[in-house]
N, C-alpha and C positions, 0 to 999 in steps of 0.2 A: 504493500500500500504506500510505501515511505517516496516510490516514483511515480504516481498517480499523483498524492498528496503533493509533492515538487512540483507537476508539471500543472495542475490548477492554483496554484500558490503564484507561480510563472504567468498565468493567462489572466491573473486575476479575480479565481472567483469569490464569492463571498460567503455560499452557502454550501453547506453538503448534506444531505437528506441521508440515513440510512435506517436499516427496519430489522437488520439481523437478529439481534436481540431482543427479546420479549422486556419492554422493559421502554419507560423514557429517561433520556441524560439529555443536557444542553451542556454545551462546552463554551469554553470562551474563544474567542478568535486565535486561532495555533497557526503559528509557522509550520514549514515542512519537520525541526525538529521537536516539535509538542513543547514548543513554546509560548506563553501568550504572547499576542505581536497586534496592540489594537489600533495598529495604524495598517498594515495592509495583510493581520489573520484572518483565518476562514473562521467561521462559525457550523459547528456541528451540532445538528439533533439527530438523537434515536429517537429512533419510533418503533418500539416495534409492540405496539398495544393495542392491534387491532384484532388479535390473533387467539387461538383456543385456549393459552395458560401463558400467563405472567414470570416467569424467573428473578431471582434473588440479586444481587448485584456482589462482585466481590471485593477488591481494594478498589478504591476512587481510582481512577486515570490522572494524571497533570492535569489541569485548565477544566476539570469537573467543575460545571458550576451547580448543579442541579440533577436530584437523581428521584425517579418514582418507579416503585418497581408492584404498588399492588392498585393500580387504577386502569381499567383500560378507558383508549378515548382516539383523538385524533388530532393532530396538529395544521393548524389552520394557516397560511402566509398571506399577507398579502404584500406584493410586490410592488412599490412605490417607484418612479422617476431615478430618485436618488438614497431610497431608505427602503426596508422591511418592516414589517411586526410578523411579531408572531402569539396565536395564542393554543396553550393547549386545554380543548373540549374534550370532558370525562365524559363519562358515560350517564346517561339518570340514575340519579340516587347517590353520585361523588361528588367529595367537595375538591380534590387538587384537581389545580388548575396552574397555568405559568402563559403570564406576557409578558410584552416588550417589544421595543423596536429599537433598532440600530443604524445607524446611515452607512452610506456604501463607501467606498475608497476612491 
């Protein structure tokens, strides 16, 4: 992943979506080496809470900023001009949730 990560870091991008893990994490903006970098890092969410079972989470990663591991739901973007938000929709009957917006580089 470390030359994918490089080569979007390189082009610029801002977000990375991924769903692997049963589970949501938001990260802070990370360089290629899992650094924070909030002048030109990417910002990562899992999502992976749409699915049959939830998993446990096990050491934080670097640039963890936020971890939910017993809520399913959906992560919502909406992509602005020069900024994002984001927020995450639980399911009925949950109270976590996570927003925010960021501007772009």
């Amino acid at each position: 992943m470390s030359e994918l990560w490089q080569a979007l870091y390189e082009a610029g991008a801002e977000v990375v979506l991924s769903g692997h893990e049963h589970n949501y994490e938001r990260f802070a903006p990370l360089d290629p080496t899992g650094e924070v970098d909030n002048g030109r890092g990417i910002q990562e969410f899992v999502v992976g809470t749409g699915g049959r079972s939830l998993y446990p989470f096990g050491r934080p990663l670097p640039g963890s900023e936020l971890r939910e591991s017993d809520t399913f739901g959906v992560l919502q973007l909406r992509l602005n001009a020069d900024s994002y938000d984001w927020q995450f929709v639980p399911i009925d009957g949950r109270s976590f949730t996570d927003a925010g917006s960021a501007g772009c580089h």
